[in-house]
PQR file of N, CA, C, O and H, with PARSE charges and radii, in Angstrom:
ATOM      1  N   UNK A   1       0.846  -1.177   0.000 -0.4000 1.5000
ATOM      2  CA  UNK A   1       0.000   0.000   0.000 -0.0000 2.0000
ATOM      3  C   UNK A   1       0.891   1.239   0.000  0.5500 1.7000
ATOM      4  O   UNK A   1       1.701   1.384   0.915 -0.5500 1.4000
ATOM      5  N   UNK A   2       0.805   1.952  -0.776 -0.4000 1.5000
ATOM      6  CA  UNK A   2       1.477   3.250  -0.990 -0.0000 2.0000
ATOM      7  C   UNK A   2       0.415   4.658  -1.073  0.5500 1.7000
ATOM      8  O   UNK A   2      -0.486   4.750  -1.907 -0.5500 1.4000
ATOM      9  H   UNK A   2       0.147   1.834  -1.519  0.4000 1.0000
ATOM     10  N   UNK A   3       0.650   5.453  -0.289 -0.4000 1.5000
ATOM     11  CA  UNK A   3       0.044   6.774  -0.256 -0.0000 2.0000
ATOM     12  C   UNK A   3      -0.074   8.033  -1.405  0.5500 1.7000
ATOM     13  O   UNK A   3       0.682   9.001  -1.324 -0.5500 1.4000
ATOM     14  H   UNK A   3       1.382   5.378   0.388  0.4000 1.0000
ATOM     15  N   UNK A   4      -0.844   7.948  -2.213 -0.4000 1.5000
ATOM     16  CA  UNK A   4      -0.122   9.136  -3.194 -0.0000 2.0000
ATOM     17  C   UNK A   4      -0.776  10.352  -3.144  0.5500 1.7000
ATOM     18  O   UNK A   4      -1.945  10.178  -2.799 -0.5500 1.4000
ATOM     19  H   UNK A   4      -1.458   7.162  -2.278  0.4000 1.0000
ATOM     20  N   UNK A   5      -0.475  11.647  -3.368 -0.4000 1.5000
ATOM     21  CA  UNK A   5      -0.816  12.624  -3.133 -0.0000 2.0000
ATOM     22  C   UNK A   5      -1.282  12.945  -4.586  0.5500 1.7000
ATOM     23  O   UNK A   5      -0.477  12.732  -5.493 -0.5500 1.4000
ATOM     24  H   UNK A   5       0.475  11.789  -3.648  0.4000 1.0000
ATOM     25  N   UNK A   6      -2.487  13.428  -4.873 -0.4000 1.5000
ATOM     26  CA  UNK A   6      -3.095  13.524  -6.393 -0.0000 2.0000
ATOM     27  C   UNK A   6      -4.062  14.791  -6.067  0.5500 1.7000
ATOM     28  O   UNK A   6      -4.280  15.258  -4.948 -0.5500 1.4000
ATOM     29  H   UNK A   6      -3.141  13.601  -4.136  0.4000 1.0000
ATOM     30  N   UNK A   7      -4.600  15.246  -7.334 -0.4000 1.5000
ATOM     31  CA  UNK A   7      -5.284  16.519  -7.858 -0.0000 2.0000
ATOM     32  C   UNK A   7      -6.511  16.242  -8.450  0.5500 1.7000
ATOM     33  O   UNK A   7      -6.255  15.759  -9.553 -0.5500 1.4000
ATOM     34  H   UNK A   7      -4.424  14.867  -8.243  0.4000 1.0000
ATOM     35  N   UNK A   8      -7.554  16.294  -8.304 -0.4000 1.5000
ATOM     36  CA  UNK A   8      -8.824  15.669  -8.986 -0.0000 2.0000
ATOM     37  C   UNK A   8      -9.071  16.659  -9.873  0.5500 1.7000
ATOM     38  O   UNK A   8      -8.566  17.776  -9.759 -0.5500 1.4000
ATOM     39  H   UNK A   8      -7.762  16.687  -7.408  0.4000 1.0000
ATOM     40  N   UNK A   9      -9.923  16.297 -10.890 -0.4000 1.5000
ATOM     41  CA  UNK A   9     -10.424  17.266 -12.004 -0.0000 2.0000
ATOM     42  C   UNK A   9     -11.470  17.904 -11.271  0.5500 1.7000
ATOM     43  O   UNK A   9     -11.779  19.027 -11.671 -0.5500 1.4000
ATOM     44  H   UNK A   9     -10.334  15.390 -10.982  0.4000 1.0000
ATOM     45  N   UNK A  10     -12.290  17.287  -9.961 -0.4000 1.5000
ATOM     46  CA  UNK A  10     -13.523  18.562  -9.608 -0.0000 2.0000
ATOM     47  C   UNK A  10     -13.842  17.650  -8.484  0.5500 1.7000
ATOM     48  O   UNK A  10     -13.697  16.441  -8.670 -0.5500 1.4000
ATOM     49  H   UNK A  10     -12.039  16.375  -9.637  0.4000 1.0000
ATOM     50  N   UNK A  11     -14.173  17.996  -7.579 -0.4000 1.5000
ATOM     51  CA  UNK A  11     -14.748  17.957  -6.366 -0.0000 2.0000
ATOM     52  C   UNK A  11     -15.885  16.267  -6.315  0.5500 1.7000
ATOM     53  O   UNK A  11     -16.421  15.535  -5.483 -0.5500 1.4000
ATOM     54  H   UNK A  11     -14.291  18.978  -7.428  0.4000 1.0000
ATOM     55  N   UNK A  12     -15.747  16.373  -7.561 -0.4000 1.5000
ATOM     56  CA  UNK A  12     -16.514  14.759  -7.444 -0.0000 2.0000
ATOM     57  C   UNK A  12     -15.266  13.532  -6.922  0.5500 1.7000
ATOM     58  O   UNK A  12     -15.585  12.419  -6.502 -0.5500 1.4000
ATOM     59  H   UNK A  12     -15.312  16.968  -8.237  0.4000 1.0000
ATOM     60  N   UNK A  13     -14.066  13.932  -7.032 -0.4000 1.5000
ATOM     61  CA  UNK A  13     -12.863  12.763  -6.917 -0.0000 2.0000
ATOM     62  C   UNK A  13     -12.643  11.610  -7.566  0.5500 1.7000
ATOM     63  O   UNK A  13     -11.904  10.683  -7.235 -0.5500 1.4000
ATOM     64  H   UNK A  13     -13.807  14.836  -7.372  0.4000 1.0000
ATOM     65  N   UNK A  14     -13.531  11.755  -8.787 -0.4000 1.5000
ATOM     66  CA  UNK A  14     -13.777  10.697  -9.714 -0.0000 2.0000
ATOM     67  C   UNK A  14     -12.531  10.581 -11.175  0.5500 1.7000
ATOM     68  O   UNK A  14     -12.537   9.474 -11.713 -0.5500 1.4000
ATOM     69  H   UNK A  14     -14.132  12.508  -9.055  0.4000 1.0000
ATOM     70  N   UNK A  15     -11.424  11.744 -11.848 -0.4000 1.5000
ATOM     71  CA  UNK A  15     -10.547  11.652 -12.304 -0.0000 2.0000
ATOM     72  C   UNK A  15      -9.218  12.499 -11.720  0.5500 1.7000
ATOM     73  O   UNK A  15      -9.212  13.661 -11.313 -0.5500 1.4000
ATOM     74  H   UNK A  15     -11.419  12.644 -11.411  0.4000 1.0000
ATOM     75  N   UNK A  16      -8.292  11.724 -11.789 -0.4000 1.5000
ATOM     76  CA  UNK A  16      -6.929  12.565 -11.342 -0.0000 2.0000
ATOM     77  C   UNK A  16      -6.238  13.332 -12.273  0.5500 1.7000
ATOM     78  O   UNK A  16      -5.961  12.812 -13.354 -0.5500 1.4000
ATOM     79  H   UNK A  16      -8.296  10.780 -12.119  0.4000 1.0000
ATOM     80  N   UNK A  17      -5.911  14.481 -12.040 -0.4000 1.5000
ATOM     81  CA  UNK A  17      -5.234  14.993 -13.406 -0.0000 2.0000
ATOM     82  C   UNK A  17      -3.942  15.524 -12.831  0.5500 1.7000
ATOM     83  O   UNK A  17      -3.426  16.480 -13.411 -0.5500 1.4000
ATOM     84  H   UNK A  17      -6.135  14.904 -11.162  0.4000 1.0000
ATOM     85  N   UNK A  18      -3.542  15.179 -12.099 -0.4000 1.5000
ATOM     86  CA  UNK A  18      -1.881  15.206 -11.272 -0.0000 2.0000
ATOM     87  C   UNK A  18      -1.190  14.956 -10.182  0.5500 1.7000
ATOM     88  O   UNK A  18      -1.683  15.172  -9.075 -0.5500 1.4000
ATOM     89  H   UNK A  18      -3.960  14.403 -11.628  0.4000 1.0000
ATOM     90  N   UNK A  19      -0.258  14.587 -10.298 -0.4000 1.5000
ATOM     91  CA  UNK A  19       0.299  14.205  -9.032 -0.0000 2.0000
ATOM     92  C   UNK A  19       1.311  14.487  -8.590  0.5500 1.7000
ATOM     93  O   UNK A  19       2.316  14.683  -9.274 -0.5500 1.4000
ATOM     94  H   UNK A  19       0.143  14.412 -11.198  0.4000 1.0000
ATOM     95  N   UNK A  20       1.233  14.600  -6.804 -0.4000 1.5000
ATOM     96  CA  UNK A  20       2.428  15.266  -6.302 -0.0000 2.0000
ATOM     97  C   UNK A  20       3.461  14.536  -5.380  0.5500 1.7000
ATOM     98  O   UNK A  20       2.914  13.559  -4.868 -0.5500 1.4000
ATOM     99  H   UNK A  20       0.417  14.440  -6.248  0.4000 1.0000
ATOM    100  N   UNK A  21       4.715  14.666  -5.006 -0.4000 1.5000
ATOM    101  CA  UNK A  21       5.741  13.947  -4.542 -0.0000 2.0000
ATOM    102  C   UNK A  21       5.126  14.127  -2.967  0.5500 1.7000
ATOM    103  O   UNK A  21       5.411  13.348  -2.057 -0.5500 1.4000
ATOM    104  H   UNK A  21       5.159  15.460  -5.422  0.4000 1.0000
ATOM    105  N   UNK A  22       4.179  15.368  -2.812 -0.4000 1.5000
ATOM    106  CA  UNK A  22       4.271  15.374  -0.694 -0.0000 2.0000
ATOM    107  C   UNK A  22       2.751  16.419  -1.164  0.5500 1.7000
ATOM    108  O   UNK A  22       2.471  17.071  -2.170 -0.5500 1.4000
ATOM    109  H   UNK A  22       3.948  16.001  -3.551  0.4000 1.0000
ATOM    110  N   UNK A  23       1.977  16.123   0.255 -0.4000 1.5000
ATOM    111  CA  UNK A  23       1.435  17.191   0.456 -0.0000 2.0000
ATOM    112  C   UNK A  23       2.071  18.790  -0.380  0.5500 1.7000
ATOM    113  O   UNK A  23       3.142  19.345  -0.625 -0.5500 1.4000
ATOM    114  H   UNK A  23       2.204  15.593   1.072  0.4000 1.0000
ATOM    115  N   UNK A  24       0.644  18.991  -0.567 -0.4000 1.5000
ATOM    116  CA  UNK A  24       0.896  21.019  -1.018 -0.0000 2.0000
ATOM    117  C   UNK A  24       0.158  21.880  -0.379  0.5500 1.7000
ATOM    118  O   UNK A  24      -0.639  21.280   0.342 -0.5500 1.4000
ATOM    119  H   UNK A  24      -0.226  18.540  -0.369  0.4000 1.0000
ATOM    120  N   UNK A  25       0.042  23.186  -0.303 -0.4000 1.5000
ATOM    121  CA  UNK A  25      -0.254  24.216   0.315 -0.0000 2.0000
ATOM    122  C   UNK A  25      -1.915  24.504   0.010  0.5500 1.7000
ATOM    123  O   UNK A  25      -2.156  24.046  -1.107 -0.5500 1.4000
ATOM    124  H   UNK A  25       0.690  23.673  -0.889  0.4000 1.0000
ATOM    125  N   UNK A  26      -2.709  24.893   0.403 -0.4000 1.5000
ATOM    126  CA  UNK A  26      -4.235  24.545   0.478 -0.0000 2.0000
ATOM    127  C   UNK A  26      -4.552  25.483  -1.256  0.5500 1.7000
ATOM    128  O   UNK A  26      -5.489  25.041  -1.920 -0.5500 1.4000
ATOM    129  H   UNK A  26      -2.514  25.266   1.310  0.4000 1.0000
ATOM    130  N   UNK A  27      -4.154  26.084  -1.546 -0.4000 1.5000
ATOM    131  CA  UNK A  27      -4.188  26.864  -2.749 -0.0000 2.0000
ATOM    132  C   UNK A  27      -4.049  26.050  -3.745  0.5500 1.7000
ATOM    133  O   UNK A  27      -4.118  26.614  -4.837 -0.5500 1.4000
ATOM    134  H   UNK A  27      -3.393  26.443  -1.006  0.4000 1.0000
ATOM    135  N   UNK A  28      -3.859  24.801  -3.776 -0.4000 1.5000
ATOM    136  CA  UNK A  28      -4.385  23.882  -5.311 -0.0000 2.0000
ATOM    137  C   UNK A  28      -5.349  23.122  -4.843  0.5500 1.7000
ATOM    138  O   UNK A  28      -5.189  22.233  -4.007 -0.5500 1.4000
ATOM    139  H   UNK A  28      -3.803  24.343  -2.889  0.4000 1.0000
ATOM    140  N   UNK A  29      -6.697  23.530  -5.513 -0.4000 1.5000
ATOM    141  CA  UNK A  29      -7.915  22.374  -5.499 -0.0000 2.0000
ATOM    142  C   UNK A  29      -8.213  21.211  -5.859  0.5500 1.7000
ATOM    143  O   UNK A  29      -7.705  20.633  -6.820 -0.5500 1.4000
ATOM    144  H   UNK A  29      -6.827  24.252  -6.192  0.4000 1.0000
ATOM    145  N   UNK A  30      -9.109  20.738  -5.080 -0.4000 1.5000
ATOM    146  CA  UNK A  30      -9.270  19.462  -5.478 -0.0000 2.0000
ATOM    147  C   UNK A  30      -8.425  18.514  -4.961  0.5500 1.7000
ATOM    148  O   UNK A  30      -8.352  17.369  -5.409 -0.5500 1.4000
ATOM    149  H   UNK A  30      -9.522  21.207  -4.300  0.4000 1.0000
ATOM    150  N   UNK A  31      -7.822  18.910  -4.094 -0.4000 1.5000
ATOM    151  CA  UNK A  31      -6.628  17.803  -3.616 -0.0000 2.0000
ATOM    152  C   UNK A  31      -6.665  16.412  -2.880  0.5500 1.7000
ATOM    153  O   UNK A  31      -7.577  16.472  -2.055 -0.5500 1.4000
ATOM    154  H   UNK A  31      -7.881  19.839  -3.731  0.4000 1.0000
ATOM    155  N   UNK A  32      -6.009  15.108  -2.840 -0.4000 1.5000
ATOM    156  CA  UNK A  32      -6.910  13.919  -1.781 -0.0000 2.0000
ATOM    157  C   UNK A  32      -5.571  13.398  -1.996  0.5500 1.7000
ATOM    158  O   UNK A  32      -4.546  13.930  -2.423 -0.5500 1.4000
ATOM    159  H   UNK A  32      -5.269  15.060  -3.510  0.4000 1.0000
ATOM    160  N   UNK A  33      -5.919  11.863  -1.471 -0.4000 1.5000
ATOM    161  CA  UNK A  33      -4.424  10.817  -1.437 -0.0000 2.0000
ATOM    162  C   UNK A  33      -5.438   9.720  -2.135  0.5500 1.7000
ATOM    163  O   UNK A  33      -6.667   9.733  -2.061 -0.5500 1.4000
ATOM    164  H   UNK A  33      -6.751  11.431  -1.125  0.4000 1.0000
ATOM    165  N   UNK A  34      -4.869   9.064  -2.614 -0.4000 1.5000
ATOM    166  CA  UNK A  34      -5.405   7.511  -3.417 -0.0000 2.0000
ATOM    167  C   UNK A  34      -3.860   6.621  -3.301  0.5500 1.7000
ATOM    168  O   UNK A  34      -2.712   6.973  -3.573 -0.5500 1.4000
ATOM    169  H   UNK A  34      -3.871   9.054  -2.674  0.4000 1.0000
ATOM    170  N   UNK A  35      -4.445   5.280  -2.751 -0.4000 1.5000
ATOM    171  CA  UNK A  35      -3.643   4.346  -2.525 -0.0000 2.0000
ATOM    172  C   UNK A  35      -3.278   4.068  -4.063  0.5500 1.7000
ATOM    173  O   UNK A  35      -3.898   4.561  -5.006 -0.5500 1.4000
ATOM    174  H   UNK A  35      -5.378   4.994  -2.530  0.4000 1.0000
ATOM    175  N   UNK A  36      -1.908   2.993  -4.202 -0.4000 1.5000
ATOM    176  CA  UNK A  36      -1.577   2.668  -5.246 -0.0000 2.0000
ATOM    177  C   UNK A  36      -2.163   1.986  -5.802  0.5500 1.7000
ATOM    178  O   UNK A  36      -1.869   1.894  -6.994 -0.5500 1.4000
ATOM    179  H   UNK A  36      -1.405   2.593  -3.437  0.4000 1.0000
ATOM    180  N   UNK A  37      -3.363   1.090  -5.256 -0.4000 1.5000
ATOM    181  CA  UNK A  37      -3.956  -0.217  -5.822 -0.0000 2.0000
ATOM    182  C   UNK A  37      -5.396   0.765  -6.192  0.5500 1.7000
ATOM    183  O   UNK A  37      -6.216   0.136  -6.860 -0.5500 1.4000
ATOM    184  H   UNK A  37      -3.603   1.165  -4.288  0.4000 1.0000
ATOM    185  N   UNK A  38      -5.710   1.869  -5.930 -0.4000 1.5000
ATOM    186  CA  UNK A  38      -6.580   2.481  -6.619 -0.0000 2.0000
ATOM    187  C   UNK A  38      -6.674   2.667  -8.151  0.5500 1.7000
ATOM    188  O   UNK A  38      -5.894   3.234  -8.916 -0.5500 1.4000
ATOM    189  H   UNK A  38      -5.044   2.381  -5.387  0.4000 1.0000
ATOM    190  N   UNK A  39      -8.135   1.878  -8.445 -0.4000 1.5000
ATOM    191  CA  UNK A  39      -8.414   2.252 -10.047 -0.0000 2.0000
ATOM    192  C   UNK A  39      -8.134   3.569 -10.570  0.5500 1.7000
ATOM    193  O   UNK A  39      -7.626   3.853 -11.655 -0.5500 1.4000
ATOM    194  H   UNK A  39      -8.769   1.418  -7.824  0.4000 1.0000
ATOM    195  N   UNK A  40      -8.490   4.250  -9.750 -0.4000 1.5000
ATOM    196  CA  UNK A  40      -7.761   6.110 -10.683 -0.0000 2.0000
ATOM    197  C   UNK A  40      -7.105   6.417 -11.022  0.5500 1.7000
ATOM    198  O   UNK A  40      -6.965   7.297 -11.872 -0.5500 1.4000
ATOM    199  H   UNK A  40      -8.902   4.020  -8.868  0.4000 1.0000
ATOM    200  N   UNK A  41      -5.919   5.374 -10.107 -0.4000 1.5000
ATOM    201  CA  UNK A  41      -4.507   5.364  -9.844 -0.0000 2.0000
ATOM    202  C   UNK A  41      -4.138   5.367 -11.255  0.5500 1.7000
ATOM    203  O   UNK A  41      -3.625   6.255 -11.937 -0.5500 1.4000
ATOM    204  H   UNK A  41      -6.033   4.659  -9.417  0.4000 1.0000
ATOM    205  N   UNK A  42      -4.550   4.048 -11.580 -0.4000 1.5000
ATOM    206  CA  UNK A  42      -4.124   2.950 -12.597 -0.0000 2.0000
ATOM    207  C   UNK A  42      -4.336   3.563 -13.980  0.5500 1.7000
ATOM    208  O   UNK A  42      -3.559   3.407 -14.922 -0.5500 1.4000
ATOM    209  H   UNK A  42      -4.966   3.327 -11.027  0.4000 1.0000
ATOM    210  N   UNK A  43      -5.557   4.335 -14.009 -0.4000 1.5000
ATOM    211  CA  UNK A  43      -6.087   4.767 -15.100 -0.0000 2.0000
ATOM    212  C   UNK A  43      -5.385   5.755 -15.400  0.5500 1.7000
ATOM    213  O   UNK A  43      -4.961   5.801 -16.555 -0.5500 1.4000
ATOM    214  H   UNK A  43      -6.187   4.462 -13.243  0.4000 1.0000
ATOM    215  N   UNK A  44      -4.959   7.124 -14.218 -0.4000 1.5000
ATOM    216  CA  UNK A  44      -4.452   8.081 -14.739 -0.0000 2.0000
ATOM    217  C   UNK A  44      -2.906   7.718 -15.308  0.5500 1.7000
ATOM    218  O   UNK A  44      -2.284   8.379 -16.139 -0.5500 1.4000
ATOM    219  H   UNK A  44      -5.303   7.086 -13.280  0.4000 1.0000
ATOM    220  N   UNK A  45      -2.466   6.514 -14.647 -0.4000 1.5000
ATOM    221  CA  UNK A  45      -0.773   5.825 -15.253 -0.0000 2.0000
ATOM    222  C   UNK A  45      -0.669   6.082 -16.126  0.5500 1.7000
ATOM    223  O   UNK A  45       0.072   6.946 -16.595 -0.5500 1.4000
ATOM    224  H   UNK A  45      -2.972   5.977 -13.972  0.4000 1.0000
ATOM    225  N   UNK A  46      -1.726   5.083 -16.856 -0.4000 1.5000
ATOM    226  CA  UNK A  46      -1.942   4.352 -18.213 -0.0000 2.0000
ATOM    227  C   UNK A  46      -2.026   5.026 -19.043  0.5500 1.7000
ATOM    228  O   UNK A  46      -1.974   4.501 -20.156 -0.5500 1.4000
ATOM    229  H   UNK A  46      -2.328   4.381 -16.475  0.4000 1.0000
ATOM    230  N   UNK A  47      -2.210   6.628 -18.962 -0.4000 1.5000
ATOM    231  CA  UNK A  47      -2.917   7.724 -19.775 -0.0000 2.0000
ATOM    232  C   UNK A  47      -1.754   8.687 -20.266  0.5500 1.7000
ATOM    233  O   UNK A  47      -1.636   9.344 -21.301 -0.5500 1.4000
ATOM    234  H   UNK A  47      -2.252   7.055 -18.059  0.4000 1.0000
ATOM    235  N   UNK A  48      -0.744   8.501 -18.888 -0.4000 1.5000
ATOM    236  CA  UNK A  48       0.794   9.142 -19.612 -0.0000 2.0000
ATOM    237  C   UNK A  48       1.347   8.686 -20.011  0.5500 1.7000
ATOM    238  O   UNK A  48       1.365   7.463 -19.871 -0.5500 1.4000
ATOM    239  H   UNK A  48      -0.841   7.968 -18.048  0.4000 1.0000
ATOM    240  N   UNK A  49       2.311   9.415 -20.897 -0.4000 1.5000
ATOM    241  CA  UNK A  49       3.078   9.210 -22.102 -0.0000 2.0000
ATOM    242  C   UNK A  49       4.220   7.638 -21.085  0.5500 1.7000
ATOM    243  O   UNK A  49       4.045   7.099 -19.992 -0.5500 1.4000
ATOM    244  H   UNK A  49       2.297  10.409 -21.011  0.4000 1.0000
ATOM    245  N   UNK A  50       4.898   7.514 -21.778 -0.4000 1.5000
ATOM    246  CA  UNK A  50       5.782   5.925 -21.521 -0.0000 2.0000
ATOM    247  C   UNK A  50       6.746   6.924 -20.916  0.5500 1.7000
ATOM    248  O   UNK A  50       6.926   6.754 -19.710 -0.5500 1.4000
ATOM    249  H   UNK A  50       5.040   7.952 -22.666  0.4000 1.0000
ATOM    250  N   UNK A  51       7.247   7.684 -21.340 -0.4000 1.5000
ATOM    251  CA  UNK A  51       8.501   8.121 -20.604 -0.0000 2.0000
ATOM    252  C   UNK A  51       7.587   8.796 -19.250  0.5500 1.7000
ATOM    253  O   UNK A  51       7.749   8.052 -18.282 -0.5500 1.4000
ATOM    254  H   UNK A  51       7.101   7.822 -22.319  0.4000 1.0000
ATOM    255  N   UNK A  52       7.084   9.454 -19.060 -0.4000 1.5000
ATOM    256  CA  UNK A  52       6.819  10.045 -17.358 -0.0000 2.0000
ATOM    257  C   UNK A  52       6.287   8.793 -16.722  0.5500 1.7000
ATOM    258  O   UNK A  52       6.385   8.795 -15.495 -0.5500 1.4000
ATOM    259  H   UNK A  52       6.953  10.058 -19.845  0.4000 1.0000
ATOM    260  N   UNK A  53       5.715   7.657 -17.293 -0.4000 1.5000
ATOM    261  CA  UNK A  53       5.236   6.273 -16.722 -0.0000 2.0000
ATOM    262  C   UNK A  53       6.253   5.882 -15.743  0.5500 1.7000
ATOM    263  O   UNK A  53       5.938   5.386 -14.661 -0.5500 1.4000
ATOM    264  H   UNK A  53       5.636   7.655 -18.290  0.4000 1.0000
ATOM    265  N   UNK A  54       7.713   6.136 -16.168 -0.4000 1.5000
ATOM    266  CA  UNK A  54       8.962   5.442 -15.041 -0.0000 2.0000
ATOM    267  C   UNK A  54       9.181   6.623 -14.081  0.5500 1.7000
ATOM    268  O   UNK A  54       9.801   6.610 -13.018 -0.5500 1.4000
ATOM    269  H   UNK A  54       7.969   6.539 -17.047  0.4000 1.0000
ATOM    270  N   UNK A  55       8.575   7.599 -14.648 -0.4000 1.5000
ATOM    271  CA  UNK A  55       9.404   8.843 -12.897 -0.0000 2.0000
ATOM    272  C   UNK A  55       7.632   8.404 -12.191  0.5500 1.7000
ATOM    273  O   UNK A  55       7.431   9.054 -11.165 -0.5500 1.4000
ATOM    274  H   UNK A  55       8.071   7.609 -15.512  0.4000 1.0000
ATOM    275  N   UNK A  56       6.803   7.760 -12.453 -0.4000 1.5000
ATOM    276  CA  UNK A  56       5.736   7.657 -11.378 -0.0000 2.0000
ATOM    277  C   UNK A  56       5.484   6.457 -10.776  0.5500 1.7000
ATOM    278  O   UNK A  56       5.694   5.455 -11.460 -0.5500 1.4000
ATOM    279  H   UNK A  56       6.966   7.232 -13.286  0.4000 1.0000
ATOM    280  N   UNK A  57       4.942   6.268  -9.261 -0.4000 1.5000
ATOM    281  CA  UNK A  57       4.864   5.180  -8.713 -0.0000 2.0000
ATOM    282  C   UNK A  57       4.057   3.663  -9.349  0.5500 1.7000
ATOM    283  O   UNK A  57       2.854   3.840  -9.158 -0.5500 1.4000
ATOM    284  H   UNK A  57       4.772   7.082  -8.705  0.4000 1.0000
ATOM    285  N   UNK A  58       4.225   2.628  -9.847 -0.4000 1.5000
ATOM    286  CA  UNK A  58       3.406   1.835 -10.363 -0.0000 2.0000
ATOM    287  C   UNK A  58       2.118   1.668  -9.439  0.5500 1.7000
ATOM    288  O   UNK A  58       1.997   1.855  -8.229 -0.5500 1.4000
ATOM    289  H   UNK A  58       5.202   2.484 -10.002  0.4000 1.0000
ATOM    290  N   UNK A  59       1.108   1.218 -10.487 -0.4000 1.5000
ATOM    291  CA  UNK A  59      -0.006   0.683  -9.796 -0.0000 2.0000
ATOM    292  C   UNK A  59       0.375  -0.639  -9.405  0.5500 1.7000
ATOM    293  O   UNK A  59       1.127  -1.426  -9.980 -0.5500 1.4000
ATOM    294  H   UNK A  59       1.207   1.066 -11.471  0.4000 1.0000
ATOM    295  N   UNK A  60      -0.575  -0.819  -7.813 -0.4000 1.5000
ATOM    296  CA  UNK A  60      -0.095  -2.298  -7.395 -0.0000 2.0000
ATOM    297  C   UNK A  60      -1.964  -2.995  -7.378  0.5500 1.7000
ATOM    298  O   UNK A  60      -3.005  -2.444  -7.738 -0.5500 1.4000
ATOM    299  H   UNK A  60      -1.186  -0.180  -7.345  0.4000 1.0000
ATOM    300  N   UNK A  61      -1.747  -4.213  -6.870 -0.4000 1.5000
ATOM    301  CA  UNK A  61      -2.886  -4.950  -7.434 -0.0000 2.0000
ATOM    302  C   UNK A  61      -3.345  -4.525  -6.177  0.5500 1.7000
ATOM    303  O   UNK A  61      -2.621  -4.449  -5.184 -0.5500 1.4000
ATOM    304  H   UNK A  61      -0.902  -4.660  -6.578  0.4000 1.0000
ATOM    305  N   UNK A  62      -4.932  -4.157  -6.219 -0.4000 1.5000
ATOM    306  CA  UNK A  62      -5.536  -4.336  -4.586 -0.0000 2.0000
ATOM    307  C   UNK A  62      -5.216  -5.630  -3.576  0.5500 1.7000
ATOM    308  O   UNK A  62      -5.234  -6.777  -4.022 -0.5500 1.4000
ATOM    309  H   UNK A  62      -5.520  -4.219  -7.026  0.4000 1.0000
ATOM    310  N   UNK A  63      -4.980  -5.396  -2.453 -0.4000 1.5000
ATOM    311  CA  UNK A  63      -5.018  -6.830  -1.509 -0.0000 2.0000
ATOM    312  C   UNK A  63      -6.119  -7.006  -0.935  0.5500 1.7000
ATOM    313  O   UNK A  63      -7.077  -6.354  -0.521 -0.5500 1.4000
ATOM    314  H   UNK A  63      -4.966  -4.464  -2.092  0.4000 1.0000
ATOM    315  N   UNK A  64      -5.640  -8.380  -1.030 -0.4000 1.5000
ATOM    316  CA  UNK A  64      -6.999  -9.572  -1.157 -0.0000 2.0000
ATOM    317  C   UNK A  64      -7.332  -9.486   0.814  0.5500 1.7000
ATOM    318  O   UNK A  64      -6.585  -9.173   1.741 -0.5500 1.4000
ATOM    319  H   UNK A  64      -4.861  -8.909  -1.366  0.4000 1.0000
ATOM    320  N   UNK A  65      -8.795  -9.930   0.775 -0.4000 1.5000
ATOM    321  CA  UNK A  65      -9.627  -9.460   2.008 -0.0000 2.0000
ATOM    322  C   UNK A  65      -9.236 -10.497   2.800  0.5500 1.7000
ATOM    323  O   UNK A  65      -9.715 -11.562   2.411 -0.5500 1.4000
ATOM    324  H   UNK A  65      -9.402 -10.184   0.021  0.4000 1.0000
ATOM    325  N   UNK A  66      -8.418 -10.601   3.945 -0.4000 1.5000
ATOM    326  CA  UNK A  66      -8.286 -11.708   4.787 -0.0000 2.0000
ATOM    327  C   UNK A  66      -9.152 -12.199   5.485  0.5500 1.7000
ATOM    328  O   UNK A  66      -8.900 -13.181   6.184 -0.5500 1.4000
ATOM    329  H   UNK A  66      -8.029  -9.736   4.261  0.4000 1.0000
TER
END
């Protein structure tokens, strides 16, 4: 499980449109954390180019419910 710090497109929290290395200052909206095994996660990966794909954290598979 990894913590990521991300930017939603609008207050619904339904697409990510960036992501940040740490917490930021309350002046960028839309802001939340989504685990790595999050579908948004995965989707917003998949959506950048191949080269910024390696400076960002991979998606990991959700873990399974003990």
């Amino acid at each position: 499980m990894t913590l990521l710090y991300v930017q939603f497109a609008d207050d619904s929290d339904e697409v990510i449109i960036s992501y940040f290395g740490g917490p930021q200052p309350d002046n960028w909206t839309n802001q939340g954390t989504v685990d790595s095994s999050d579908p948004r996660w995965s989707t917003y990966f998949y959506t950048q180019p191949l080269f910024f794909q390696q400076m960002l954290p991979q998606p990991t598979e959700p873990e399974a419910a003990a």
